[in-house]
C-alpha angles and dihedrals in degrees: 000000000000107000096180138359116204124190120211094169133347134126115324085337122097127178088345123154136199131191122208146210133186101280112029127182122192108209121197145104126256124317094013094117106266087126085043098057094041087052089047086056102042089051103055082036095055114006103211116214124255092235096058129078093259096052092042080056099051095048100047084048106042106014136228099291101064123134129190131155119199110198118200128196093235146008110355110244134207125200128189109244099233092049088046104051092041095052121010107039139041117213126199102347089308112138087164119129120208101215095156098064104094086228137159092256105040084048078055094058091042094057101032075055129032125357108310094282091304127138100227090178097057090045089054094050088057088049099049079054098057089040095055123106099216120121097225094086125083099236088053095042082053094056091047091055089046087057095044086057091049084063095043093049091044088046087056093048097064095048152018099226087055089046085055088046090051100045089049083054094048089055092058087051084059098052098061091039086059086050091054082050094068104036079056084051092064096037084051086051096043090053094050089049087056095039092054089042102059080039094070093044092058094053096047086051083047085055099049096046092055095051086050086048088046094042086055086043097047092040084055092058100047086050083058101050085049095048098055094044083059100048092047081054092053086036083124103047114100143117099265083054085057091053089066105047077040086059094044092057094041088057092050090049086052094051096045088051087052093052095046091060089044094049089050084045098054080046090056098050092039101082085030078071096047095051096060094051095062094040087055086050091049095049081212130143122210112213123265101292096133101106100067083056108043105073090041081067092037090057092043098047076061100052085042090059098039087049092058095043085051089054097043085052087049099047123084110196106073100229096060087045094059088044094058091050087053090050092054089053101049100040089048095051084047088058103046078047093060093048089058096040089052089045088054104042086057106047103051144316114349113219115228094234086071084059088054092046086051093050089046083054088055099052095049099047082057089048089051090052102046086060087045093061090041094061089044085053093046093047094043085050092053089054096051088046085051106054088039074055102057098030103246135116094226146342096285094057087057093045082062102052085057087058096047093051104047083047087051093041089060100046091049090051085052085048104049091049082060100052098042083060092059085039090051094050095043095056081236117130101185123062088212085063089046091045078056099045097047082043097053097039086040092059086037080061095049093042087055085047100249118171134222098239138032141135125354124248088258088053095052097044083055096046091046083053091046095053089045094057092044084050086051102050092043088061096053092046095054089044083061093043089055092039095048086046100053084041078054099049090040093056093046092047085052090050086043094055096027076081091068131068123348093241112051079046099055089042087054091055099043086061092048087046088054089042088056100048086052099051082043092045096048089046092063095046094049076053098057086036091063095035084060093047089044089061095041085057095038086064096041084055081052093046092049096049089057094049086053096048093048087043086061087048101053087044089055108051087049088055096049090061089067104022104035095179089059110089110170149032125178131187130200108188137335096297135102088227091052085059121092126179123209103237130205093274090048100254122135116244134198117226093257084064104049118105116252086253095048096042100050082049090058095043089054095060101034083057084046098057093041096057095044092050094040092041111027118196134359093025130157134240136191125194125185113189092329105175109047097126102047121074123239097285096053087052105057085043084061097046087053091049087051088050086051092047100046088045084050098051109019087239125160123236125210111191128203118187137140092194110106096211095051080063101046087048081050103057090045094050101044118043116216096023117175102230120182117175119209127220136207 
């Protein structure tokens, strides 16, 4: 029994766990994780292979990286899928059971059951037949005609005139055995036609399949050639490339952000020059308000310096960065000019050389900006010659191509590794020489007719198996035509010599006489033998019959505990169409014509009996959202089957429902239930 089930990692649950009891029932609506958590436990109970629809279905749902332990209270158990799903769980509301596929599990049943899927009736009836003493069957007819050509041995043996008889006789037997001789000949003909004939089939689907195989080949390695000539085409693309053309504009940015302060600068001093024009003109003095202004210019001569030796350590071309150093000089001396310039204008006459100073100022700070915008010009020159360089419109496009090239580069590598393959079985070492050689054997193709398209793999695997069968029987054929023939020319060489003396011929017939009593004799045995074999079967039929008809009973008696008006199932063989249900009128009813509600009734104790007859004790049974087609009533009949089932053979039960009154059923009809409701 499953005492806990504790989930690591698998679907919306982490490091969740579940005890369990034995009967559990998970409570909650859609998407809460009830499909989850049956998933979880199927796949530590039978861990599907990856290869197979469940575990495809695991791993596109869940993924690779899921964990669950299930711990049982006592010994671990593993359980084949198919035989799991089929028998002991119900997913997603489907009772179904599926008793026509020829699996593993139903082959289990067959053989924990009946006979191993055998029809032991149908054996015994071809026994009795062999067995059986009447002359109208050939292996009897064969002993009669053993026994004919005893006489007719033992008649040629007393006396010449009965050994001519005989051998006239003989020769009339050989007659007709030279007849069947021909009509062998043009079986023998008809097979080899066939056989030729399938033959050439095979090869033209051999031959189409090999064009279709070449024409992939050959496509590959113009994808190739193509591949390379484009990615000769993208060489320089590449990300250090795109430093470059990064550096270039990070230079320009620097330099236009140069030129923006200077600009504001020249504007500054500008009307600084104007002023002292007019104040020279006026031959006035303002009154001593320098000090206040003094220290404001000394702080922003500072900022002006450590600003142009930022930029020089930021910069990585060693002209702007000597630039830079030169624009933080020169602005920083402009400034400490202009404090004492203000000090002095307001403390007292202002000489008209500091006016020239000023206006000297002026003209250097234009000069610095003109450079500045020629070196704007020249970088934004470089990037223009850059990207005409490298054939794009702007950085993004670039950005693409690289992209593109490394995408391309990698399918190339995958695609190379395939064709070094073909290179390496065909002894070639150049992909030119194996374009030449597809080419050559595909027009050779064209030029014989073959088509594009033919029979599916399926088609040719039958067809292969057909032409094996008709080769096989052509070959026995033809042993019994030899052999019918030898058997043909021996018995003409004994008529032949049965003319000569009396002795050779009576020793020749002695030995057909033995040969006779020993087909006769081994006849006779081959018959008891049948008629001992025909009375074994003919108890295992019995035997099966009864198993059917205890398996309806069981059946039965765990219907009537949900439907009480139904009294009878029987069951035929192991078929749903061998299987009839007494309805409410009486009548008897195949599967196909059961309502939803009776059917899945049915289904549910037919699963029931199954399990409890294939497993035994301690099993174990999971149920997802089992009831959806029976009312309330049914239900809690179910519910109540399930009880007697689990108090019969100690089973335990896993629920999965999102209805709230099949919970609350269930916590009135099974007493210390294990209930876990699941949230959103």
């Amino acid at each position: 029994m499953i005492r806990e089930l504790k989930i690591r990692n698998f679907g919306r649950f982490k490091n969740t766990s579940f005890p369990m009891d034995r009967i559990t029932l998970f409570y909650g609506r859609n998407e809460t994780g009830k499909t989850t958590i049956f998933d979880a436990i199927f796949s530590e109970l039978c861990k599907p292979k990856a290869t197979k629809k469940q575990g495809r279905r695991i791993r596109k749902r869940y993924g690779d990286n899921t964990e669950v332990e299930v711990v049982f209270s006592d010994q671990p158990v593993t359980i084949d899928e198919d035989e799991f799903l089929n028998l002991y769980a119900v997913h997603s509301g489907n009772m179904g059971l599926d008793l026509k596929s020829n699996s593993a599990w139903t082959e289990k049943i067959k053989a924990d059951l009946f006979t191993g899927g055998i029809d032991p009736a149908k054996i015994s009836r071809e026994l009795a037949n062999l067995a059986s003493t009447s002359n109208a069957l050939k292996h009897n007819k064969e002993l009669s005609s053993l026994k004919s050509k005893q006489e007719v041995i033992q008649g040629e043996l007393t006396g010449l005139k009965e050994k001519e008889r005989s051998l006239l006789q003989r020769e009339l037997d050989i007659v007709e055995k030279k007849k069947n001789l021909s009509l062998q000949e043009k079986t023998l003909g008809a097979l080899k036609t066939e056989a030729v004939a399938l033959e050439q089939e095979l090869a033209a689907a051999g031959l189409i399949r090999e064009k279709q195989e070449l024409s992939v080949l050959l496509l590959k390695i113009k994808s190739s050639f193509a591949g390379r000539e484009k990615l000769v085409r993208l060489k320089g693309c590449s990300h250090k490339e795109l430093q470059k053309f990064d550096a270039l504009q990070k230079n320009l940015d620097v330099i236009s952000n140069l030129l923006i302060q200077g600009e504001a600068e020249e504007n500054h001093l500008l009307p600084a020059e104007e002023r002292g024009d007019k104040q020279l003109r006026m031959g006035e003095q303002p009154a001593d308000q320098g000090g206040q202004h003094k220290t404001g210019f000394l702080v922003a001569a500072i900022l002006v310096f450590l600003a142009g030796a930022g930029g020089a350590i930021f910069i990585s071309d060693l002209l702007m960065r000597i630039a830079s150093v030169i624009t933080g000089v020169l602005l920083s001396f402009i400034f400490l000019l202009l404090g004492a310039g203000k000090s002095k204008r307001f403390t007292g006459f202002q000489p008209a050389w500091d006016h020239n100073k000023l206006r000297e100022l002026l003209k250097l700070k234009r000069q610095n900006n003109k450079e500045l915008r020629e070196q704007a010009q020249s970088k934004s020159g470089e990037i223009a010659d850059w990207l005409k360089a490298h054939r794009v419109q702007s950085r993004d496009e670039y950005l693409k191509l690289i992209f593109e090239r490394e995408e391309l580069s990698s399918k190339q590598e995958r695609l190379q590794i395939e064709l070094r393959q073909e290179l390496e079985q065909r002894g070639l070492n150049d992909l030119r020489l194996l374009a030449l050689e597809v080419e050559r054997r595909l027009n050779v193709l064209d030029e014989q007719g073959v088509g594009n398209s033919g029979k599916g793999e399926s088609d040719v695997r039958l067809l292969q198996i057909e032409m094996e069968v008709k080769w096989a029987q052509l070959e026995e054929l033809n042993r019994k035509y030899s052999d019918l023939k030898t058997m043909v020319a021996e018995e003409m060489g004994g008529i032949n010599a049965s003319f000569g003396t009396l002795a050779p011929e009576i020793a020749a017939k002695e030995v057909l006489l033995r040969e006779n009593l020993e087909a006769q004799q081994q006849l006779e045995l081959d018959r008891e033998a049948a008629g001992l074999a025909e009375s074994i079967f003919s108890e295992i039929a019995r035997d099966s019959s009864r198993n059917f008809r205890e398996l309806g009973g069981d059946i039965t008696g765990l219907l009537k505990e949900i439907l009480p008006d139904r009294n009878e199932v029987e069951i035929l063989k192991f078929d749903e169409s061998a299987v009839t249900v007494v309805d409410g009128g009486g009548g008897k009813r195949t599967l196909e014509h059961l309502s939803a509600g009776t059917k899945d009734s049915f289904l549910l104790a037919a699963r029931l009996a199954l399990a409890g007859k294939c497993w035994g004790q301690g099993g174990l049974l999971l149920i997802d959202e089992p009831f959806q087609a029976l009312d309330t009533a049914r239900t809690a009949n179910a519910l109540r089957l399930i009880k007697i089932f689990i108090e019969k053979y100690s089973w335990q039960v896993i629920i999965f429902s999102k209805e709230e009154g099949l919970m609350a059923q269930a916590k009135t009809i099974f007493s210390g239930i294990k209930i876990h409701q699941l949230q959103f």
